[in-house]
C-alpha positions in Angstrom: 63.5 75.0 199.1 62.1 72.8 202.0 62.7 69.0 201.1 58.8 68.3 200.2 58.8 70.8 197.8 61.4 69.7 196.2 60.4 66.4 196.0 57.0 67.9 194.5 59.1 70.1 191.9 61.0 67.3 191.3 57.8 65.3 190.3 56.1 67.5 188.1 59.9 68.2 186.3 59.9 64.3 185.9 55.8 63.7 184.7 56.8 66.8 182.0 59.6 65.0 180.8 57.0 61.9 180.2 55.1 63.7 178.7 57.1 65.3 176.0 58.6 61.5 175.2 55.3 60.0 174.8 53.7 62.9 172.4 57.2 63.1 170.5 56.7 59.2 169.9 53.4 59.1 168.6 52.0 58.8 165.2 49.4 61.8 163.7 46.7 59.4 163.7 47.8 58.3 167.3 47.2 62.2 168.6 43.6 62.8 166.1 42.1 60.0 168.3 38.7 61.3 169.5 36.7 60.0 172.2 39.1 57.9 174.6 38.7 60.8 177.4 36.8 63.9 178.6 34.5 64.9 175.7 33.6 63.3 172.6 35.6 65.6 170.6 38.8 65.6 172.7 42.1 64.7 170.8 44.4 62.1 172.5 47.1 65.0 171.8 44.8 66.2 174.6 44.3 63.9 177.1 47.5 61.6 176.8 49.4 64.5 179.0 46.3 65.0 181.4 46.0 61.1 181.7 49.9 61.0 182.5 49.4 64.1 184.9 46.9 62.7 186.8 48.1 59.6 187.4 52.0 60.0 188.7 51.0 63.0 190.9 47.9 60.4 192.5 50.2 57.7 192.7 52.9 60.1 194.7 50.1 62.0 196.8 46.8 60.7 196.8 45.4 63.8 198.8 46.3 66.1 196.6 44.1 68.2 194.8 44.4 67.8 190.9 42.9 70.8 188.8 41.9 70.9 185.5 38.8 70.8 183.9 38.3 66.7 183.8 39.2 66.7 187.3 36.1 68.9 188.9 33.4 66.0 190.2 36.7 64.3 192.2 38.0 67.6 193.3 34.5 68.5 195.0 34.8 65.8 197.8 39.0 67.2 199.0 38.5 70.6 197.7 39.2 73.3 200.8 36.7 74.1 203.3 39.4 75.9 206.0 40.5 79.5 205.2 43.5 79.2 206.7 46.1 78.7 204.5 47.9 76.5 206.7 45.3 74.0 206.8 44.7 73.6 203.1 45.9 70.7 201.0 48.8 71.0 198.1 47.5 71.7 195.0 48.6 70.9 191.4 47.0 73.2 188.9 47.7 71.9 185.0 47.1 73.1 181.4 47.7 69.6 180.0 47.9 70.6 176.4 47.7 74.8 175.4 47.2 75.7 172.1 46.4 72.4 171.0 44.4 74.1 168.3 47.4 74.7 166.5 49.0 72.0 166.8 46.4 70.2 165.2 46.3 72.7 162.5 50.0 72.2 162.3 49.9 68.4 162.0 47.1 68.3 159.7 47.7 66.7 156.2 50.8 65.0 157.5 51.7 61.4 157.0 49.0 59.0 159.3 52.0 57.0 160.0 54.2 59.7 160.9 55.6 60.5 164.4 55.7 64.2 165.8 59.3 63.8 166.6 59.8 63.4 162.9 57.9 66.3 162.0 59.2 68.6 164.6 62.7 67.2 163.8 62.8 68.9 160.0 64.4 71.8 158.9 62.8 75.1 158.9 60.0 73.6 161.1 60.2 76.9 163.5 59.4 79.1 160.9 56.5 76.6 159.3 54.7 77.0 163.3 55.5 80.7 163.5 53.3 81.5 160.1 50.1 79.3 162.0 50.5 80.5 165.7 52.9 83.4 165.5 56.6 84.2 166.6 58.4 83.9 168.4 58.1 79.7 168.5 59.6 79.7 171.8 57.0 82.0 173.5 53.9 80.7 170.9 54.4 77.4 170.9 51.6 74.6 172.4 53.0 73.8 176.2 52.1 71.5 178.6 52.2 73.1 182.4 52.0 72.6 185.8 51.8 74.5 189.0 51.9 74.5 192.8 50.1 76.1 195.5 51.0 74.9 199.0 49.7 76.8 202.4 48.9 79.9 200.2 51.7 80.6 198.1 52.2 80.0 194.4 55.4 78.0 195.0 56.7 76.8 191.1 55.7 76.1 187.5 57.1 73.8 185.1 55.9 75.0 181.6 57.1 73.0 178.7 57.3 73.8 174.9 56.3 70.9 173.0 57.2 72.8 169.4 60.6 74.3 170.4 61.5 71.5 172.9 62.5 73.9 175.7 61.6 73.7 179.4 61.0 76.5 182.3 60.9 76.5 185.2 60.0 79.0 188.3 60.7 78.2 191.7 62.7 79.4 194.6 66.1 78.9 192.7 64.9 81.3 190.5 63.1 81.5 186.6 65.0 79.5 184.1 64.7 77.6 180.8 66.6 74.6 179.2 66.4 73.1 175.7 65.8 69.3 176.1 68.0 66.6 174.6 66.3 64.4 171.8 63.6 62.5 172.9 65.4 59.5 172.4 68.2 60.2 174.2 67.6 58.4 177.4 70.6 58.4 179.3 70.3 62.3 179.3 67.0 62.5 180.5 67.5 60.4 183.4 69.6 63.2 184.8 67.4 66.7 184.5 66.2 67.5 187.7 66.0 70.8 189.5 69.4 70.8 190.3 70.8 70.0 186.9 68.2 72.4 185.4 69.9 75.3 187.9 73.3 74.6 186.9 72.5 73.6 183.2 69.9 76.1 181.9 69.9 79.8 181.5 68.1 82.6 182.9 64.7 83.9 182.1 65.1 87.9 182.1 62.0 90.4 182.3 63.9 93.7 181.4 62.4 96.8 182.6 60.4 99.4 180.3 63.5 101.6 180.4 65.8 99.0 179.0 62.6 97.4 176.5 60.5 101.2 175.4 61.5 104.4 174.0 58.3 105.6 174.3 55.0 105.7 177.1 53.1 104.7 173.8 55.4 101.5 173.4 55.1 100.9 177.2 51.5 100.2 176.0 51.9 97.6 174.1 50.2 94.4 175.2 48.6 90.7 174.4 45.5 89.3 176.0 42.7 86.9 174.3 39.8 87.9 172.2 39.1 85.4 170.4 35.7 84.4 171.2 32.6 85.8 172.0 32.4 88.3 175.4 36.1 89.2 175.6 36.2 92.0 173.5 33.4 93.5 175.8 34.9 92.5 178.9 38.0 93.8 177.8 36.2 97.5 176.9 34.7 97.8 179.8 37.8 97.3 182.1 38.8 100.5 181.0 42.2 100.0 180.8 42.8 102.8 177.8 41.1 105.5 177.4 42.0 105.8 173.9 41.8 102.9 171.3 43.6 100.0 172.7 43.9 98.1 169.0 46.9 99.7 168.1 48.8 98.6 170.9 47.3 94.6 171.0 50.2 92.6 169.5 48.0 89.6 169.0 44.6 88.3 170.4 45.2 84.6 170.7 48.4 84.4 173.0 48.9 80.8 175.0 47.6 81.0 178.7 50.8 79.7 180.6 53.5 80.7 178.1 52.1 84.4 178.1 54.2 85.7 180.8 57.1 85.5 178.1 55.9 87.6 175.9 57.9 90.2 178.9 61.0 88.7 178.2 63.6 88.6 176.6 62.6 86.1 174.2 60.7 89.1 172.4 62.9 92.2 171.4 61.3 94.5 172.4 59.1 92.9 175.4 55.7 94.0 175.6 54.6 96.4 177.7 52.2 93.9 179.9 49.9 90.9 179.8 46.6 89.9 180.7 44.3 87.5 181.4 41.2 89.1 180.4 38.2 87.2 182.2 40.0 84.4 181.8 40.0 80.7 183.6 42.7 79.8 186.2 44.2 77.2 184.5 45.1 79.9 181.8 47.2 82.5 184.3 48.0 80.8 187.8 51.3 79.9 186.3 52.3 83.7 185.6 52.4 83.7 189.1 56.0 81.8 190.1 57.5 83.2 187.3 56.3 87.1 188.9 57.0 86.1 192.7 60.5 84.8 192.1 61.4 87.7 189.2 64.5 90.1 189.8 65.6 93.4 188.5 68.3 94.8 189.2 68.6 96.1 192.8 67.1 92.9 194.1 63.2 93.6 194.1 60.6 92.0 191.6 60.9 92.3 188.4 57.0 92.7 188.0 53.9 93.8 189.7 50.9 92.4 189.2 47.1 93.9 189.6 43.7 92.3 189.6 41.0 94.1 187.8 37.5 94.4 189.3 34.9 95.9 187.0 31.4 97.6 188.8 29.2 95.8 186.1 31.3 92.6 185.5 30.7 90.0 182.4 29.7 86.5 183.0 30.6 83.7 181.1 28.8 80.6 181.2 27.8 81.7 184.9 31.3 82.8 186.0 32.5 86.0 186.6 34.7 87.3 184.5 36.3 89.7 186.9 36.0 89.6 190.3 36.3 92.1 193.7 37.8 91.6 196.6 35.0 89.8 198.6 35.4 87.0 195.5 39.0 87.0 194.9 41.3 83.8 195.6 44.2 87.3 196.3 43.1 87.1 199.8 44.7 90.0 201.6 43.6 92.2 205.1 44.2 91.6 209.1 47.9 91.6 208.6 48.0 88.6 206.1 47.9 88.2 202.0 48.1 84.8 200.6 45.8 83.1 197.7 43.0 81.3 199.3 41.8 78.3 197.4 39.3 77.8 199.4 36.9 80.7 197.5 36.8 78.5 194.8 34.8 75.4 196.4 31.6 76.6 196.4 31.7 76.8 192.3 30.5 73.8 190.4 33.0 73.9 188.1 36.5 75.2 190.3 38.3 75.0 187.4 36.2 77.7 185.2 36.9 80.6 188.0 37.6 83.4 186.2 39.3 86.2 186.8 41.6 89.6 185.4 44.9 89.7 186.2 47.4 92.1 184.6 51.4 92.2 184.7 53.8 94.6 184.2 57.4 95.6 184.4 57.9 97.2 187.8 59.0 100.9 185.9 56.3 100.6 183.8 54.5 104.0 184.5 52.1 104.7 181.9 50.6 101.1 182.4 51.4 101.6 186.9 49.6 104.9 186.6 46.3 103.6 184.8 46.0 100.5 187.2 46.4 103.2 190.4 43.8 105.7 188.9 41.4 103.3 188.1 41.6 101.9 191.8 42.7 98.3 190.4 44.6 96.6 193.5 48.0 95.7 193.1 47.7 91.8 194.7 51.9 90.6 194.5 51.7 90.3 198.3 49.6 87.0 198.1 52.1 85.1 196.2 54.7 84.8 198.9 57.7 86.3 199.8 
């Protein structure tokens, strides 16, 4: 990786590590504060990892664009007017707190007095999360994430679990994960950067269907969200099956960022894709280190990822819900593919862009063959080489 990169990778490892100490050392009635930041119903469990984010990567580059969904009014005045890829600032895109609607749940009825460390520190308390938000813990568990797009290219994530305690990270170097020490344990934290993470963690592997599916019905197997109103209808009208798609949905409240796991190994067998069904950026850009710098076996990506543009699309609150070519930030024609940020500037809201992205193991055909016959455009040229 160039030096600057680096240095920006190295950052956003750092401001996670915050993070996780500050949330771990706080009290339940510390993280059901409302009120202190965004809306009047935001919990501190919320914004104390926004508030962090936003700060140290200010402090280290004060022209960089910050995006979540606090951060829209300041973003409008740096956002990118220039198509050219070249000419368009770094970019941090976070998900300061996923799933926090669990975690809530899972902290509720606890002692006022008592910190999360302590909670998340008890026996059995794996199997306590997995009956609220699923298994398994290390795929469902509330994250914290952030992402990088420089001059076009979705250059890394750092996604951390907040239940489980373990960190991944994509980049150049490759996709990786690394359980933390105890949040206490200072002298050990001070030494996790990228290059410790490289030589200390362990791989993140997306097998292919052959090795994960018996069957083309199994290779159909899938999570996306429909948990609200508008989803399920988006979701219908994509037309991905042709047949009744419940009975392969394995769940319909996955995490955003942590959802490319559900293809790894961490789930026996992995699914057979994911997808981000109408859903905001800030849910799916961080799939997209974790595809770009995936390997099989002979060298090539592990994954391929399409975007789905329906004729009639769904709208939420204004926003497209799927989007074609002509509005897509997967910016490819005259020789050149690369994500072009600068689509998004003439929304209000940036960080409510919407869109349908789905990803797959490279073999899988029954999924392949329903993306190519619908006419859905296979986009992995725009994240970079």
């Amino acid at each position: 990786m160039e030096g600057i990169k680096m240095s920006y990778l190295n950052l956003c490892i750092n401001i996670i590590l915050k993070v996780y100490k500050s949330l771990m050392n706080m009290s339940v009635t510390e993280l059901r504060l409302k009120g202190a930041y965004g809306k009047p119903d935001t919990l501190f469990l919320d914004a104390n990892p926004e508030i962090l984010i936003k700060e140290r990567i200010g402090r280290f580059n004060p022209f960089a664009v910050f995006v979540t969904e606090e951060t829209d009014n300041t973003n409008k005045q740096i956002w990118p007017r220039d198509k050219n890829p070249a000419s368009q600032p770094v970019m941090f895109f976070s998900d300061p707190m996923d799933r926090s609607k669990y975690l809530a749940k899972f902290i509720d009825g606890k002692e006022d007095k008592t910190l999360l460390k302590d909670i998340l520190g008890k026996k059995g308390i794996v199997q306590c999360w997995e009956k609220i938000a699923g298994k398994p813990a290390i795929v469902t568990g509330s994250t914290c994430s952030i992402t990088c797009v420089d001059k076009g290219s979705a250059d890394f994530s750092v996604i951390l679990n907040i239940v489980t305690g373990h960190l991944f990270v994509s980049c150049a170097g490759g996709n990786i994960f690394f359980k933390l020490p105890g949040p206490d344990k200072d002298e050990e934290f001070c030494k996790i950067n990228i290059d410790y993470l490289l030589k200390k963690g362990q791989p993140v592997i997306f097998p292919s269907s052959a090795d994960s599916h018996s069957s083309l019905e199994k290779q159909k197997r899938f999570v996306t969200y429909l948990g609200k109103a508008g989803y399920e209808e988006n979701f219908r009208d994509s037309m991905i099956f042709l047949d009744d798609a419940a009975q392969h949905l394995h769940y319909q409240e996955p995490g955003g960022p942590s959802r490319i796991l559900y293809l790894s190994n961490f789930l026996k067998p992995s699914l057979g894709f994911i997808l981000a069904n109408g859903e905001k950026i800030g849910e799916w850009i961080h799939w997209l280190p974790f595809l770009r710098f995936s390997k099989n076996e002979q060298g090539d990506r592990a994954l391929k990822i399409f975007e789905i543009a329906i004729a009639r699309p769904w709208t939420k609150n204004g926003i497209l819900m799927s989007t074609s070519p002509p509005y897509s930030l997967f910016s490819m024609g005259d020789g050149e593919a690369f994500l072009d940020m600068s689509r998004l500037r003439d929304l209000d809201t940036p960080s409510h862009y919407r869109s349908m992205i789905l990803i797959t193991p490279y073999d899988n055909d029954a999924i392949i063959q329903i993306m190519v016959r619908t006419g859905y455009r296979e986009v992995g040229e725009t994240l970079g080489t």
